[in-house]
C-alpha positions as CSV (number, residue, x, y, z in Angstrom):
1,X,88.6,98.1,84.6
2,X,89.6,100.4,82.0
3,X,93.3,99.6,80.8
4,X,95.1,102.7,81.3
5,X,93.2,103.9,84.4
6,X,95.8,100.9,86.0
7,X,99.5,101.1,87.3
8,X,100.6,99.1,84.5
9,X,98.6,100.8,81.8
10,X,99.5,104.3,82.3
11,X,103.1,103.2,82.9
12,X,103.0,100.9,79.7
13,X,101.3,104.3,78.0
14,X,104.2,106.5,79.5
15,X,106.9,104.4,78.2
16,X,105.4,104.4,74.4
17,X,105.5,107.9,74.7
18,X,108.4,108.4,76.0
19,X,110.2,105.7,73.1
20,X,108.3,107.1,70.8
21,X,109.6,110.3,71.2
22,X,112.8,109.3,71.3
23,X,112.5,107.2,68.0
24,X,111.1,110.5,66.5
25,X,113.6,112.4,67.8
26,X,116.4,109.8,66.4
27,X,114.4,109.5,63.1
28,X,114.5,113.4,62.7
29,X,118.2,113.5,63.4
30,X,119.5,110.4,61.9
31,X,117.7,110.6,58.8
32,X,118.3,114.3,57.4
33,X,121.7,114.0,58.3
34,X,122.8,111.1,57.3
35,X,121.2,112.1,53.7
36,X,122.7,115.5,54.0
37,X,126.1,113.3,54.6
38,X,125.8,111.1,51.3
39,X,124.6,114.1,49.4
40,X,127.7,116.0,50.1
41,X,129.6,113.0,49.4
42,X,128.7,112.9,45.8
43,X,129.1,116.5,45.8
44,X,133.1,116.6,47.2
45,X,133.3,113.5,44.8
46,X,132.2,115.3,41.6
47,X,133.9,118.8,42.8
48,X,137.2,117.0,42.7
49,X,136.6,115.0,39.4
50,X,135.6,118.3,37.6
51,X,138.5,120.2,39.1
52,X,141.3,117.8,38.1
53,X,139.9,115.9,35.2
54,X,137.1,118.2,33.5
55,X,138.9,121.8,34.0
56,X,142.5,120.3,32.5
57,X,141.1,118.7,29.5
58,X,138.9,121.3,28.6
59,X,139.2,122.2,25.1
60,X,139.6,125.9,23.3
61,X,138.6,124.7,20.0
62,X,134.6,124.8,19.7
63,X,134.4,121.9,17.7
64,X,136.3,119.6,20.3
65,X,133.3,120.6,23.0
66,X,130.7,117.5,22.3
67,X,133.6,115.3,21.9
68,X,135.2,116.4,24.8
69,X,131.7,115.4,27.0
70,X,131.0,112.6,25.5
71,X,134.7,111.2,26.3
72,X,135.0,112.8,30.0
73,X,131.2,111.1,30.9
74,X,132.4,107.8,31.1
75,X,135.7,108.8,33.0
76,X,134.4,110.9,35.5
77,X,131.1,108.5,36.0
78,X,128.6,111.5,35.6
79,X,126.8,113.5,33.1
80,X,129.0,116.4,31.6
81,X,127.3,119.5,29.8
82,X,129.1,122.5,28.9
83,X,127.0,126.1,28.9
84,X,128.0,128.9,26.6
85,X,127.0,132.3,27.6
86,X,125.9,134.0,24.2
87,X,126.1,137.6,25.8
88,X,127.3,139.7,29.0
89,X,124.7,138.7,30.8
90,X,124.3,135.8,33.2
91,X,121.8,134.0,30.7
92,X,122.3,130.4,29.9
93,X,120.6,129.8,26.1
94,X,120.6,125.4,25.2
95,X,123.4,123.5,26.4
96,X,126.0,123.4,23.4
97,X,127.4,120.0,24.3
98,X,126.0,117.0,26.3
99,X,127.4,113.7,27.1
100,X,123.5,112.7,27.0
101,X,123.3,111.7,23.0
102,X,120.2,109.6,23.8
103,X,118.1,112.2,24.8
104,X,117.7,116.1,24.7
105,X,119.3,118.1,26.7
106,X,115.8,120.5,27.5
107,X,116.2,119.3,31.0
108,X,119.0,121.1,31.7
109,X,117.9,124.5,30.5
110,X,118.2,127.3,32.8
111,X,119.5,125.1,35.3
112,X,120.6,126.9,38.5
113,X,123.9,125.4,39.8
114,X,125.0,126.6,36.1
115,X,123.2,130.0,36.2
116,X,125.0,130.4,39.8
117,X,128.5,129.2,38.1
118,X,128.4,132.3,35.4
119,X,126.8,134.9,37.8
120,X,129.2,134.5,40.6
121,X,131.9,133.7,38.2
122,X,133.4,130.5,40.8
123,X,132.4,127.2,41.5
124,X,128.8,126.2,42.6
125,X,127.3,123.1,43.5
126,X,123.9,121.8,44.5
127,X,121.1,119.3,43.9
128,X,117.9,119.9,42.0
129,X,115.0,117.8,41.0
130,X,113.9,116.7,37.4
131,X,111.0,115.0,36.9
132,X,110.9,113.5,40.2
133,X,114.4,112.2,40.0
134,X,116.9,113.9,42.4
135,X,120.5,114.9,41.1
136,X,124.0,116.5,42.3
137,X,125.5,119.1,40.3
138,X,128.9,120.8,40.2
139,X,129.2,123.4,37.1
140,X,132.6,125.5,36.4
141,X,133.0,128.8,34.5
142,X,135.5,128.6,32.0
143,X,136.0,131.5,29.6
144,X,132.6,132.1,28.3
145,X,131.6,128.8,28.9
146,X,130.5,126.8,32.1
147,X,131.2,122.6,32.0
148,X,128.7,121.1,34.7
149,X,128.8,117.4,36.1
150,X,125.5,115.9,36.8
151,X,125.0,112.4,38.8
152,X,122.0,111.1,39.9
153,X,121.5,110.6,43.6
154,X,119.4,107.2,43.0
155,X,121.7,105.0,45.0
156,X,122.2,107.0,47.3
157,X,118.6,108.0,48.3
158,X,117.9,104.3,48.1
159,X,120.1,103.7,51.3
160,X,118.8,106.4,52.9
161,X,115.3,104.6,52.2
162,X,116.3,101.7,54.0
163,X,118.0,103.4,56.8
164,X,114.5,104.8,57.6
165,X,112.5,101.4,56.8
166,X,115.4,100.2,59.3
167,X,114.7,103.1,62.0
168,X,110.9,102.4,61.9
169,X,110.9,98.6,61.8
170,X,113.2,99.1,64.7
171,X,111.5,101.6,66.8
172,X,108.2,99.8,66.3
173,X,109.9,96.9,67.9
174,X,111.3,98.9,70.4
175,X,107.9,100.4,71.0
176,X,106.4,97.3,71.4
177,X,109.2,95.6,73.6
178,X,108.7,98.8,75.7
179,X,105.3,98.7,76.2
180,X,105.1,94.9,77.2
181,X,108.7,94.9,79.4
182,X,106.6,98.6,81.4
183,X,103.7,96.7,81.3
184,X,104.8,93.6,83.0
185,X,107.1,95.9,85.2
186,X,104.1,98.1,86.3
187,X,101.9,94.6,86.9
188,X,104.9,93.6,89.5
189,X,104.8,96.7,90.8
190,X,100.7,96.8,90.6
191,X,100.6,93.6,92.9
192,X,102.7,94.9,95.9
193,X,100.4,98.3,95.3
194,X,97.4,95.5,95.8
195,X,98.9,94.1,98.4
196,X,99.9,97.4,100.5
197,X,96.2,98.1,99.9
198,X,95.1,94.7,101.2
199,X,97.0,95.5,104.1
200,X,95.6,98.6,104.6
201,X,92.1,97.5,104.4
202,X,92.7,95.0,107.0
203,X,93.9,97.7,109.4
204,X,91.5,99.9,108.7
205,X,89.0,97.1,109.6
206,X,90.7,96.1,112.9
207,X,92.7,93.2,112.0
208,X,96.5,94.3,113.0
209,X,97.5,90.3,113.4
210,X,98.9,90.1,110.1
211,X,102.2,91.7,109.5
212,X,102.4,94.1,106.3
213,X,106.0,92.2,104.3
214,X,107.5,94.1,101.9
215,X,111.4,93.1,101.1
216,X,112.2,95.5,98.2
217,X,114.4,98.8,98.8
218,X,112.4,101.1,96.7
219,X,109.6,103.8,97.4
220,X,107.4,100.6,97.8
221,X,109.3,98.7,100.3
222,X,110.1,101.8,102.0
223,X,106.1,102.5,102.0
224,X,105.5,98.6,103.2
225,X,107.7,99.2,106.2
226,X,106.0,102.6,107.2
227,X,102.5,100.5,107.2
228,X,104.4,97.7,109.3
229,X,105.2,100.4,111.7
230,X,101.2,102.1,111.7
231,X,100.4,98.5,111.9
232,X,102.5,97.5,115.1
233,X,101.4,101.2,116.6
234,X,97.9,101.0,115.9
235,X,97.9,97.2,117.4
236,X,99.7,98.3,120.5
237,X,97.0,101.4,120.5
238,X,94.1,99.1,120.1
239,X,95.7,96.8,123.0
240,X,95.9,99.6,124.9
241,X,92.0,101.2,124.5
242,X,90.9,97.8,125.1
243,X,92.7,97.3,128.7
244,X,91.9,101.2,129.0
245,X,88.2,100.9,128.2
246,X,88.2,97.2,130.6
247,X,90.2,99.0,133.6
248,X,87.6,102.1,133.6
249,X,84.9,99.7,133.6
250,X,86.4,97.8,136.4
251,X,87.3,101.5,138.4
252,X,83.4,102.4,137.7
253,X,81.7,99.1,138.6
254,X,83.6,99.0,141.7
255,X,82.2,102.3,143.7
256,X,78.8,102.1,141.7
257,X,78.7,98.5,143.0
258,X,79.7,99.8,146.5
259,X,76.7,102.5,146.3
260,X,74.2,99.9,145.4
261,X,74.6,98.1,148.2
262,X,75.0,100.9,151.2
263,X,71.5,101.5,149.0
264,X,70.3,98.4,150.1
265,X,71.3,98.2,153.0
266,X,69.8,101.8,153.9
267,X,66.2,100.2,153.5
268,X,66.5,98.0,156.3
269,X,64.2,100.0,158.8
270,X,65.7,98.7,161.6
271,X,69.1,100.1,160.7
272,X,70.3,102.0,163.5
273,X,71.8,106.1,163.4
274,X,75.1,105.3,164.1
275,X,75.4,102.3,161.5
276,X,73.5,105.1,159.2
277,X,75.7,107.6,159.2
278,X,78.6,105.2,158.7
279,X,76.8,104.1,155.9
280,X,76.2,108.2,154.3
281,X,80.3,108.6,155.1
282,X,81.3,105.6,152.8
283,X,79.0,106.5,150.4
284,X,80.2,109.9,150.0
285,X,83.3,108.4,149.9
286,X,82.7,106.5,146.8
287,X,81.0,109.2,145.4
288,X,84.0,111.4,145.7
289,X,86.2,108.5,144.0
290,X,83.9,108.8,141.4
291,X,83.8,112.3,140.7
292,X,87.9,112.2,140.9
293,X,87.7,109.0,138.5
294,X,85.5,110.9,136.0
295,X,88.1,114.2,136.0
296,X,91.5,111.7,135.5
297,X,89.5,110.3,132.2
298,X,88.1,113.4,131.2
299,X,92.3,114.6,131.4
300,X,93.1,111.9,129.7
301,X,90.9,111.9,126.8
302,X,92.3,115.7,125.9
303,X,95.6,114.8,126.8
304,X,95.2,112.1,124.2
305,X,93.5,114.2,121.3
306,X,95.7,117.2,122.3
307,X,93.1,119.2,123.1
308,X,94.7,120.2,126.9
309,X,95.3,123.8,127.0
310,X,98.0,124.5,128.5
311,X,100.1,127.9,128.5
312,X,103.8,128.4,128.7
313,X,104.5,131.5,131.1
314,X,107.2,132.3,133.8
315,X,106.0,130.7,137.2
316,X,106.9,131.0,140.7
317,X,108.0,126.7,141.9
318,X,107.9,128.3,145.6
319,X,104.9,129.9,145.7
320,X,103.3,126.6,143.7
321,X,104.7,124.1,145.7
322,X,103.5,126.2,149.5
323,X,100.4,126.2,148.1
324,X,100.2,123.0,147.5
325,X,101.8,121.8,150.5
326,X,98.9,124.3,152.0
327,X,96.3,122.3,151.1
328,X,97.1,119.1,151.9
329,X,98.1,119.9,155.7
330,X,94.3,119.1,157.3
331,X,95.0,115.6,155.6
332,X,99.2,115.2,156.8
333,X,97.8,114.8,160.5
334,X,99.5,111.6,160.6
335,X,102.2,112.3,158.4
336,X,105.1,114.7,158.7
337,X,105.1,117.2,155.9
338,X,107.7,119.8,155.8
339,X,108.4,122.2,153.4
340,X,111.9,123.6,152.0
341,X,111.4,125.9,148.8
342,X,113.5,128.2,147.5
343,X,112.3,130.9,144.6
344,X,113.1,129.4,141.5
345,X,111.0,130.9,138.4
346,X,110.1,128.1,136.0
347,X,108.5,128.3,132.3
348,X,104.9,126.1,132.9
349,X,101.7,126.8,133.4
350,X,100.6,127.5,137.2
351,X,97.6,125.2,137.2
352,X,98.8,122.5,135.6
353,X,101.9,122.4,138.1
354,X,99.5,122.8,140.6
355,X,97.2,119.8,139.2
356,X,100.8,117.6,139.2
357,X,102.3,118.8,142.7
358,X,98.8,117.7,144.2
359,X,99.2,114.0,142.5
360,X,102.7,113.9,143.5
361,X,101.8,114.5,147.3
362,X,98.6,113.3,147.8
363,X,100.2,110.1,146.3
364,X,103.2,110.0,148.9
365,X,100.5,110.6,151.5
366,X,98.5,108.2,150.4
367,X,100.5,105.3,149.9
368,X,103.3,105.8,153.2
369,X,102.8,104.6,156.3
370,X,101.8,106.8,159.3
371,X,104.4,108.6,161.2
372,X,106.2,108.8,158.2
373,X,107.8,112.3,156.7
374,X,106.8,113.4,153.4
375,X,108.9,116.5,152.5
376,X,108.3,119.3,149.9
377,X,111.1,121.5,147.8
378,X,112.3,123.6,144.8
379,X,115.3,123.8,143.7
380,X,117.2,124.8,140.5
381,X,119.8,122.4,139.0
382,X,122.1,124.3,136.4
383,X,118.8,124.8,133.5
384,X,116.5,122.9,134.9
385,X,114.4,124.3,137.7
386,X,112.6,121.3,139.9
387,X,109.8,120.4,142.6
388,X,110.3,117.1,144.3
389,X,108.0,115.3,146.5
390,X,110.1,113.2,148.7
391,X,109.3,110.1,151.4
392,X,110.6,107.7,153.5
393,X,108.4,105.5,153.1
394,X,108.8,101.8,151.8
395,X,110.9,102.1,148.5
396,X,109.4,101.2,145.0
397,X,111.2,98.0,143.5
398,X,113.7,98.6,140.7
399,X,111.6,96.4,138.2
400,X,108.4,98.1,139.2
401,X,109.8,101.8,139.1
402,X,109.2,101.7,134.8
403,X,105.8,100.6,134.9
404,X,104.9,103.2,138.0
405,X,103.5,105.5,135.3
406,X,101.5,103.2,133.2
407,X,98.0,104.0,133.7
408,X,95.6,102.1,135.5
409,X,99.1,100.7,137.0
410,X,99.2,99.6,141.2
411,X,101.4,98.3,143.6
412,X,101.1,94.8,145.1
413,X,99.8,95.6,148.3
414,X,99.4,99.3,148.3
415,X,95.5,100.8,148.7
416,X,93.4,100.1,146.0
417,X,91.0,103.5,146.4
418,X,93.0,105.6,144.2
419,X,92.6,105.0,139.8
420,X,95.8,104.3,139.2
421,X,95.5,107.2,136.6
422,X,97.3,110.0,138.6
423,X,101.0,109.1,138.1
424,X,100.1,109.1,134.5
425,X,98.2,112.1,133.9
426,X,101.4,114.1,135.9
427,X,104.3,112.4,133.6
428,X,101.5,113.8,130.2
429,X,101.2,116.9,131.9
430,X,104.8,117.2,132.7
431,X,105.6,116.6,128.7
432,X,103.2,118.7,127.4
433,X,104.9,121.6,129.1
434,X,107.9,120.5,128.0
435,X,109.2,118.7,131.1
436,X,109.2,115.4,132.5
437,X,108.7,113.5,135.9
438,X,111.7,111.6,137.5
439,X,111.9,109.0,139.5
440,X,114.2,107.8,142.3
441,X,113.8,104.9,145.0
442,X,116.5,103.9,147.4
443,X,118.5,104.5,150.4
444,X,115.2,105.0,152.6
445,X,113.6,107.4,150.2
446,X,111.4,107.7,147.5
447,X,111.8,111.2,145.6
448,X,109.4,112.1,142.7
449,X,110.5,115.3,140.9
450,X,109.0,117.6,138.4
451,X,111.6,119.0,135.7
452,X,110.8,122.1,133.8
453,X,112.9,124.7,132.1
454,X,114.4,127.7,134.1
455,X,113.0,130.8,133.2
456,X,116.9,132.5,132.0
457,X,116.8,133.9,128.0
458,X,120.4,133.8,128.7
459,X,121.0,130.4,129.7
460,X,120.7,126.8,127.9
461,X,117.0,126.5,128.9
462,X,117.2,122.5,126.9
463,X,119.6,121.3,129.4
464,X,118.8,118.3,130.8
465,X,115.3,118.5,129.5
466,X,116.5,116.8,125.9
């Protein structure tokens, strides 16, 4: 693995650049400034010694000039020279006195800080550089004559030198403590990266036993707890298909099992008419479970990938609900189905209120005894418009009533020729329009009731359907 293609390389990388250029940053302010600082120092320092021991003393007689430098040197700690200006103007010929008595005083021809003095007539000051030494200057005009203190900034560059030596050696440290402390952070972070994809891996291959743990608060615990939750989703998901895919097998193999055998039993040549045509009947009855078996999947399937088109317009509940209750009255001869609508105009789509109203009945129909009533109505209940299918037949028990809608779901002891995939697909349906499906069992009567939003701009259509 390359190094910097890692977590911890790129954030060991990021934090030498960023310390670095916060060294460099610290180097270029620290550095000048605190030289500008000791610079000025000497500067203030010889400014005052020429003002209030050089410009006093200074002496009229020409003479006294050399004596007078060579005497204020030692006093004032610094080089004194002293310019005279042989004409009007600014021109500075050889220095007439120096303090310097071992050398020449050629250096200090045509200096500036001087030359500056006698143009501008007032006190200058400066640094300059001879032969790659480094000097503060202050230089005074006196009469026709300028008196200059000169000391060398040596000592104080030499600090300066080891305040940078200091700055380096220091950041370099820094750097290096830096890289190793992101480093070792970003390999702590770098294993619970690892281990999130280890996780992920293993879900991605099917294996949603083993919980995703992940106790720190940051981005990364925050991200292990969000795989926790896929994985504990995905496992109840997979649970799910598997009992989904092992009940359709088990709704097939039942009618396709059925049909083999009235297929069997048809080759007999001495089956009779009558035992024939019973035969032909069942089968077509199977046949018909199967066909009605094969639509509830096919619903389910694009309920599950979203791909049910369904579309949101004002309905008519009456009308739906007569036509419903139309349909089913060849099959109510034993039952006694009444009808009470009133108009209420809904927001759904027709056919799919139509697919749910003929689950909700043909379910009361089916599972009630004879002789019972089965009743159909509308009604509108502040924003929420509703068709209820109502019976009095045997109530559904209280710890059954929240599993009634789970698919594939029956019963004890009611018929077993329906899927058990009805109940569900109305309660998707019913969602996917924005509604939902209630259900209440007691006092004699079970009611199943479909809530969808009245069709009123001007009224709290969410009521109730939150």
């Amino acid at each position: 693995m390359r190094p910097f293609r890692s977590v911890g390389g790129r954030l060991a990388l990021a934090l030498l650049v960023v310390v670095a250029g916060v060294l460099a940053i610290v180097y270029l302010i620290v550095v000048p400034s605190y030289r500008a600082s000791l610079e000025n120092n000497e500067l203030n320092n010889l400014q005052k010694l020429l003002l209030t021991r050089a410009v006093p003393t200074y002496p009229i007689a020409t003479f006294m000039k050399q004596q007078y430098a060579s005497e204020l040197a030692p006093r004032v700690n610094a080089r004194v020279v002293v310019f005279s200006v042989a004409s009007e103007t600014p021109a500075l010929p050889l220095p007439y006195a120096d303090s310097n008595l071992e050398g020449d005083s050629t250096d200090v021809v045509n200096d500036p800080v001087a030359f500056n003095a006698i143009r501008q007539q007032t006190l200058a000051r400066g640094t300059v550089t001879r032969k790659g030494q480094e000097y503060a200057e202050v230089a005074y005009p006196i009469g026709d004559s300028v008196v200059m203190l000169i000391s060398p900034l040596h000592d104080q560059l030499q600090v300066v030198s080891v305040v940078r030596t200091r700055v380096i050696v220091a950041g370099a440290i820094a750097t290096a403590f830096a890289v190793l402390l992101g480093y070792a952070g970003a390999s702590v972070f770098a294993r619970r990266i690892r281990r999130l994809e280890a996780a992920a891996e293993r879900i991605a291959a099917g294996n949603f036993e083993t919980p995703v743990i992940d106790h720190g608060s940051d981005e990364v615990g925050q991200l292990a707890r969000t795989f926790e939750r896929m994985r504990l989703r995905l496992s109840q998901l997979d649970r799910a298909r598997g009992e989904f895919i092992a009940n359709a097998s088990h709704e097939l193999r039942t009618p396709l099992f059925s049909l083999g055998g009235f297929l069997e039993l048809m080759d007999d040549p001495e089956l009779d008419e009558a035992t024939r045509e019973e035969f032909l009947a069942q089968m077509g009855e199977q046949v018909e479970r199967l066909t009605k078996l094969a639509t509830d999947l096919l619903d389910l399937s694009r309920l599950d990938a979203g791909r049910l088109a369904v579309a949101i317009e004002p309905i008519e509940l009456s009308e739906l609900a007569e036509e419903v209750a139309a349909e089913f009255r060849g099959r109510s001869a034993d039952h006694e189905l009444e009808v009470a609508t009133e108009p209420v105009l809904a927001r759904g789509d027709a056919e799919r209120v139509l697919q749910i109203g003929r689950i909700l009945l043909e379910n009361a129909l089916v599972h009630t005894p004879p002789a019972t009533t089965v009743r159909v109505s509308t009604a509108v209940d502040g924003g929420r418009a509703t068709l209820t299918v109502a019976n009095d037949g045997p109530e559904i028990p209280r710890d059954a009533q929240h599993q009634i809608f789970e698919r594939f779901y029956r019963l004890d002891g009611t018929r077993a020729s329906g899927s058990g995939l009805g109940l569900a697909i109305a309660r998707e349906l019913a969602e996917v329009m924005g509604g939902r499906i209630e259900l209440d069992s007691q006092n004699g009567w079970t009611l199943f009731t479909l809530v969808l939003r009245v069709d009123a701009p001007d009224r709290d259509l969410e009521l109730g359907l939150v």
